[in-house]
Backbone as CSV, one residue per row, in Angstrom:
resi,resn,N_x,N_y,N_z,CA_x,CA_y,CA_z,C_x,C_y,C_z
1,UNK,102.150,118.703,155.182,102.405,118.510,153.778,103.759,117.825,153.590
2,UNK,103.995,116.617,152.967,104.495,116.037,152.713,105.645,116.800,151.825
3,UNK,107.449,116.617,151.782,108.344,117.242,151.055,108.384,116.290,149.610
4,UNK,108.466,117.097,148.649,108.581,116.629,147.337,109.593,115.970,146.627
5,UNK,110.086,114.763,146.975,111.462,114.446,146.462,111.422,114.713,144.615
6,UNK,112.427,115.577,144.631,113.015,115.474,143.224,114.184,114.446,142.628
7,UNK,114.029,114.050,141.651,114.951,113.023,140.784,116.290,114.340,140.329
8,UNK,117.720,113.693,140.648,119.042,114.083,140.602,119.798,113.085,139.953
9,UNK,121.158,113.702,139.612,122.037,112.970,139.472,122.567,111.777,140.846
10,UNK,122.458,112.847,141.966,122.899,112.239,143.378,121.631,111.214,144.012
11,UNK,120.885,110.913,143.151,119.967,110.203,144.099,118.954,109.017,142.715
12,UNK,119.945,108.935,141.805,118.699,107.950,140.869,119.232,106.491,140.770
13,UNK,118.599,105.572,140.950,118.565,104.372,141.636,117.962,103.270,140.670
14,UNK,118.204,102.028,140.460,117.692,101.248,139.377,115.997,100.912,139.795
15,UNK,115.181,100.913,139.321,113.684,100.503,139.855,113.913,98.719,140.348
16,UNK,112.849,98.908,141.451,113.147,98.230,142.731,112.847,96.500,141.616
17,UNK,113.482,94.984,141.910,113.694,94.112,141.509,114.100,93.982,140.073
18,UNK,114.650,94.932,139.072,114.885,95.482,137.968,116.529,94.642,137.798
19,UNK,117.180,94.923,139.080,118.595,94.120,138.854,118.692,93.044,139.845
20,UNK,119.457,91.901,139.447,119.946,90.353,139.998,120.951,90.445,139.963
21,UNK,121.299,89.516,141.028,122.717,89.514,141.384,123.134,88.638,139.848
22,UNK,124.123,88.239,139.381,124.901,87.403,138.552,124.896,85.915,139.334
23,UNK,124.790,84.680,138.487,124.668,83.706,138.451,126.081,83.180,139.218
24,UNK,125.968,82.993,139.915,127.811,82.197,140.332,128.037,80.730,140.442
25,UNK,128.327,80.384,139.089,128.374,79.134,138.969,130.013,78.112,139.416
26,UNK,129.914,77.033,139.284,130.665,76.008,139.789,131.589,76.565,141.455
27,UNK,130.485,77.509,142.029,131.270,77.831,143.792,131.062,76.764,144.509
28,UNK,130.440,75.611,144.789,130.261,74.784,145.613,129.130,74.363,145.827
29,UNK,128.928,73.257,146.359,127.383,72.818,146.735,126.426,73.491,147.643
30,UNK,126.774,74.223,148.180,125.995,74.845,148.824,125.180,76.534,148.155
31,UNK,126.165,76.446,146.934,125.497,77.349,146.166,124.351,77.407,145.308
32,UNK,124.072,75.699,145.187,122.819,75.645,144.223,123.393,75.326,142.846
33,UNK,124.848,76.155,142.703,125.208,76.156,140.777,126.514,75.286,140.955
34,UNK,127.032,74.056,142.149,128.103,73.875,142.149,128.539,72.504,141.119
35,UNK,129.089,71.829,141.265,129.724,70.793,140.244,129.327,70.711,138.765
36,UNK,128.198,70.455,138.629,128.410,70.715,136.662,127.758,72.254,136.433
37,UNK,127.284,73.132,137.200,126.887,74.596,137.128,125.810,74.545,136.531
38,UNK,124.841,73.570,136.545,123.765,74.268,135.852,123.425,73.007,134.507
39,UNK,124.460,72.483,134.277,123.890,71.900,132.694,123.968,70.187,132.833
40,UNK,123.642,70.329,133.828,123.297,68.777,133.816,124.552,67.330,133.568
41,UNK,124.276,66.471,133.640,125.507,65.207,133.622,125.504,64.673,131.687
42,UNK,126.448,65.114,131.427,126.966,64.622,130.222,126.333,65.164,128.977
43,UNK,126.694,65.127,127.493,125.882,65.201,126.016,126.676,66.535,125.700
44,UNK,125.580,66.725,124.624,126.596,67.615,123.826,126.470,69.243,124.791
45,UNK,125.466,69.540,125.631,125.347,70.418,125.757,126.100,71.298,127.500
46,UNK,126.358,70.223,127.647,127.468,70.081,128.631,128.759,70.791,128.564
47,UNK,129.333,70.807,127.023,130.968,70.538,127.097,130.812,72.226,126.803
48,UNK,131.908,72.010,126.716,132.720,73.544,126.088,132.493,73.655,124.688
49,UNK,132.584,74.845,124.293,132.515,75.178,122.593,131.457,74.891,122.078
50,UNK,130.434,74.476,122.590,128.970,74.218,122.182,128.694,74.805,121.255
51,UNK,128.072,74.768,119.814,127.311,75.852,118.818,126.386,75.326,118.564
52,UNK,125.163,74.798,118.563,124.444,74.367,118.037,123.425,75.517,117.003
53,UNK,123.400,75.416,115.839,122.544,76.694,115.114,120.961,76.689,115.952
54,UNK,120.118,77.468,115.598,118.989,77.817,115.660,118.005,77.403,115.384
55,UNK,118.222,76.772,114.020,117.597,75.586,113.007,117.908,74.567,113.321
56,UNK,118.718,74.056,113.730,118.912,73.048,114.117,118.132,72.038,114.174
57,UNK,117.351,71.036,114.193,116.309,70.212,114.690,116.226,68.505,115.476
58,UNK,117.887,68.664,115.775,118.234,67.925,116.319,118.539,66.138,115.689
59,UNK,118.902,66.384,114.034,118.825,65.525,112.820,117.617,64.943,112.397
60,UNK,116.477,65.369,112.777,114.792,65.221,112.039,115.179,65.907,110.671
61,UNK,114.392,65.339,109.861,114.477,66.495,108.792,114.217,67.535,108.695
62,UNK,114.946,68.925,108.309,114.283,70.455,108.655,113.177,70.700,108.244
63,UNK,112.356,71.722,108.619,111.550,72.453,108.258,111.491,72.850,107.056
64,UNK,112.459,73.260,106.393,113.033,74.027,105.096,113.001,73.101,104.080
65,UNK,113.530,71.586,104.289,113.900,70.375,103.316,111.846,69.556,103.690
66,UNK,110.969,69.677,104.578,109.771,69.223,105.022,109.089,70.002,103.586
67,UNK,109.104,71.238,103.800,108.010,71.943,103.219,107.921,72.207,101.247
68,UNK,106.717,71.395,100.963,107.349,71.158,99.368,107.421,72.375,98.796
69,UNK,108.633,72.822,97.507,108.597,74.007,97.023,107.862,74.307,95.991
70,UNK,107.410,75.606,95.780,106.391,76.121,94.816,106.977,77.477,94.085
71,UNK,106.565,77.540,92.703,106.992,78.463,92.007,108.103,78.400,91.151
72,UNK,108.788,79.012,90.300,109.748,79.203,89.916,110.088,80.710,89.422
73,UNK,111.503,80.684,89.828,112.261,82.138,89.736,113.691,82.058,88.705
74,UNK,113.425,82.757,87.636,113.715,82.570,86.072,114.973,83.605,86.500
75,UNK,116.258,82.938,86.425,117.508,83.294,86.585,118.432,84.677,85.829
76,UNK,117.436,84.784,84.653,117.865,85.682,83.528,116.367,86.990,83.564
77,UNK,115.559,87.325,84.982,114.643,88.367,84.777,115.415,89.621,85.047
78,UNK,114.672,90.752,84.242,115.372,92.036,85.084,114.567,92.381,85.677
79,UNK,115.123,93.294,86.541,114.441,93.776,87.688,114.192,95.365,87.680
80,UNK,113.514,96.048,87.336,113.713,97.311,87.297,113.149,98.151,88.349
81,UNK,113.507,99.327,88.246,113.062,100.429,89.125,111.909,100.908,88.629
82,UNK,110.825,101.495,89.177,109.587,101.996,88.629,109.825,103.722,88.837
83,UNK,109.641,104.584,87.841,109.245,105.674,88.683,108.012,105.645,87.616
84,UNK,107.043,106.873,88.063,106.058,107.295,87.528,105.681,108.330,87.193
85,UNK,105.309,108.757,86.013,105.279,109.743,85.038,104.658,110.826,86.199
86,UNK,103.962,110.577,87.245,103.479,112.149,87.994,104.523,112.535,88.765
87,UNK,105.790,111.700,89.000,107.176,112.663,90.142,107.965,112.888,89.176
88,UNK,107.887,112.191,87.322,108.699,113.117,86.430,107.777,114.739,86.198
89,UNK,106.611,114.618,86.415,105.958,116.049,86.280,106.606,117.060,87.243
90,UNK,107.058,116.426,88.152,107.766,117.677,89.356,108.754,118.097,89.437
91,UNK,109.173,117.225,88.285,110.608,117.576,87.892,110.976,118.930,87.234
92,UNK,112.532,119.877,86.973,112.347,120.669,86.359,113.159,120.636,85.510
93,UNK,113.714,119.946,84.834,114.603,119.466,84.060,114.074,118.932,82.414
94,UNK,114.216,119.168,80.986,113.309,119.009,79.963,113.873,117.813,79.715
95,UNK,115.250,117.233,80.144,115.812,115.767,79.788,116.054,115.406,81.044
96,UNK,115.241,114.165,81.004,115.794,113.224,82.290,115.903,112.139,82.274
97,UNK,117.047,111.508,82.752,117.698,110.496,82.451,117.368,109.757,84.071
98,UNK,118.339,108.359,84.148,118.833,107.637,85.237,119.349,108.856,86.124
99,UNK,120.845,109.379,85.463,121.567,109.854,86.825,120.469,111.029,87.334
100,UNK,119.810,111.636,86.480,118.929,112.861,86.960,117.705,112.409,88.115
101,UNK,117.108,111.245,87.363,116.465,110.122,88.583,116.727,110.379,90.044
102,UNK,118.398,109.676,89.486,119.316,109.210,90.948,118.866,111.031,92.079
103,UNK,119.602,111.552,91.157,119.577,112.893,92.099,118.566,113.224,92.642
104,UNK,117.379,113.037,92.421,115.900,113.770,92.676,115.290,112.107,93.647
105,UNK,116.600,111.451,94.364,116.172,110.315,95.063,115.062,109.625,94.317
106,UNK,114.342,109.344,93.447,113.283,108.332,92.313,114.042,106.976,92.219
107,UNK,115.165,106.916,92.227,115.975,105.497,92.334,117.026,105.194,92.844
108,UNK,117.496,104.066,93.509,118.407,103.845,94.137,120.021,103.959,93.161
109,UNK,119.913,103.469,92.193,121.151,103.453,91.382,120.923,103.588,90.516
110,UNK,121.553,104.248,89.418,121.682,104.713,87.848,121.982,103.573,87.113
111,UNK,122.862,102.345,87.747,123.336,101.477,86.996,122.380,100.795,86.804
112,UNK,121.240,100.191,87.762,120.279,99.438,87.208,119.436,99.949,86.372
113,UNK,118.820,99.022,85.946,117.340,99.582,85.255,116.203,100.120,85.151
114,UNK,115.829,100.967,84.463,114.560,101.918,84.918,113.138,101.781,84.422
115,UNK,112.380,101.667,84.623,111.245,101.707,83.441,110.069,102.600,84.266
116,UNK,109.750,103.596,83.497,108.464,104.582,83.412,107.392,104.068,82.832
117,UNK,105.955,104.211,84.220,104.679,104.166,84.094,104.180,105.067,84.056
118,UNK,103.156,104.547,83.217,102.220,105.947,83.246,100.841,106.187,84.204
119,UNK,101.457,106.411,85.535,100.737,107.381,86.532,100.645,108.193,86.389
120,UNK,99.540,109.080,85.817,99.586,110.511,86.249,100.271,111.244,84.683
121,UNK,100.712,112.080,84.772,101.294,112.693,83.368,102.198,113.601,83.335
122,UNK,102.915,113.840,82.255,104.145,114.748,82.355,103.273,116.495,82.246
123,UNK,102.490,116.329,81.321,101.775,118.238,81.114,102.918,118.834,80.878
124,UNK,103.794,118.453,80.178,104.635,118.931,79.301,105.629,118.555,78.561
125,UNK,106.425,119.301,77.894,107.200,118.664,76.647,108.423,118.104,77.539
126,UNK,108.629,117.151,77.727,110.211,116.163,78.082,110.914,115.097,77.264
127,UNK,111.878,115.264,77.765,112.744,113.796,77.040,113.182,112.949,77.767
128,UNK,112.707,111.908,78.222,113.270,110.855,78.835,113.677,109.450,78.268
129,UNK,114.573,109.545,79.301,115.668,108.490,78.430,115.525,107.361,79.839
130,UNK,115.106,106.249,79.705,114.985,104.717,80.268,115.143,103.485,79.813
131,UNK,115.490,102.564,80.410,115.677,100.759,80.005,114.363,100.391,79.162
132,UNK,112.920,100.714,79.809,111.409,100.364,79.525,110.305,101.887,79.849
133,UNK,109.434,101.653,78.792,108.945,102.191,78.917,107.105,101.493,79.312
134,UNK,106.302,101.658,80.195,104.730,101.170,79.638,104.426,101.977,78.481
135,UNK,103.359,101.077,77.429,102.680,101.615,76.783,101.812,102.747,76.689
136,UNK,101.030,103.267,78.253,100.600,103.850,78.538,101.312,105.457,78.969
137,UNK,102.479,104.967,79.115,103.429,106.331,79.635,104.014,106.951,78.026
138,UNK,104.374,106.062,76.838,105.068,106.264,76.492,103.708,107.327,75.498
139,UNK,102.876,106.685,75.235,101.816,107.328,74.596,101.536,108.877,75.139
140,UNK,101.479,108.907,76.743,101.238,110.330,77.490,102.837,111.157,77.196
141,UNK,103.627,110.842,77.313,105.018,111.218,77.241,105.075,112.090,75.719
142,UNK,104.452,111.118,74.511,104.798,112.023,72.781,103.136,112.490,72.862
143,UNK,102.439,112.445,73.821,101.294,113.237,73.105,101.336,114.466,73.880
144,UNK,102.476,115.200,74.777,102.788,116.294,75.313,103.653,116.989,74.505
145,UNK,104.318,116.273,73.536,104.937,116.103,72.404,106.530,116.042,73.153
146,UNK,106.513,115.286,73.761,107.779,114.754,74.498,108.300,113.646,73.513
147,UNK,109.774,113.486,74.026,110.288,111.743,73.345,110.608,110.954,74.650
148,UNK,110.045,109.654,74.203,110.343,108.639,75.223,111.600,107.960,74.300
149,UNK,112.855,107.794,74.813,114.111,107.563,74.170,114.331,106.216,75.266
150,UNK,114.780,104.849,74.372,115.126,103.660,74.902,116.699,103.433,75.083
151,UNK,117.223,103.387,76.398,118.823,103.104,76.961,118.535,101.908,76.470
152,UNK,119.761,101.360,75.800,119.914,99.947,75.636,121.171,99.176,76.495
């Protein structure tokens, strides 16, 4: 029966062709990497300080300036946060605002804007206070006999 080698601190080893030696460039001709090391006779990619970006395309026209643009994005939209009237139901609070939002994680920031949909329903009397309301929330919101109250 064969002895069972166990894995140690004193005996763990990199898996076998896993590491290479390091490249040793400009040692001499007999190294394979000697006089220009690797990058060939002359241009830009030769010298020192090289950056060329990623995009780059070598002065063709880019990809980015090729591809015609579509749509338009209206400089003056807001952007709001959604929550939805079924995670204000889980709430336990009879007024809830932004910062109350914020706390119960429903939105990233108080400062932006909020607007309540109507997913689902409050099933009880609240006051919430938001930027927007849907039509549909605001209707479920006063027929619990809640107020839907507009931040301006």
């Amino acid at each position: 029966m064969a002895k069972e080698k166990r894995i140690g601190l004193d005996n763990l080893s990199p898996a076998p062709g896993s590491r290479q030696k390091p490249k040793r460039l400009g040692r001499g001709h007999g190294s394979g990497h000697g006089k220009t090391s690797g990058k060939g006779h002359k241009g830009q990619k030769s010298r020192t300080g090289v950056s060329i970006p990623a995009w780059f395309e070598g002065g063709q026209m880019p990809l980015y300036r090729r591809v015609p643009k579509r749509g338009f994005k209206p400089i003056s939209r807001r952007r709001f946060q959604i929550v939805n009237l079924s995670a204000l139901a889980e709430l336990t609070e009879t007024e809830i605002g932004p910062d109350e939002l914020k706390s119960h994680r429903l939105i990233r920031s108080p400062k932006k804007p909020v607007k309540i949909l109507g997913d689902g329903g409050a099933g009880r009397a609240i006051t919430v206070r938001a930027h927007a309301f849907s039509s549909s929330a605001r209707e479920k919101i006063e027929s619990d006999g809640g107020q839907a109250e507009l931040i301006v």
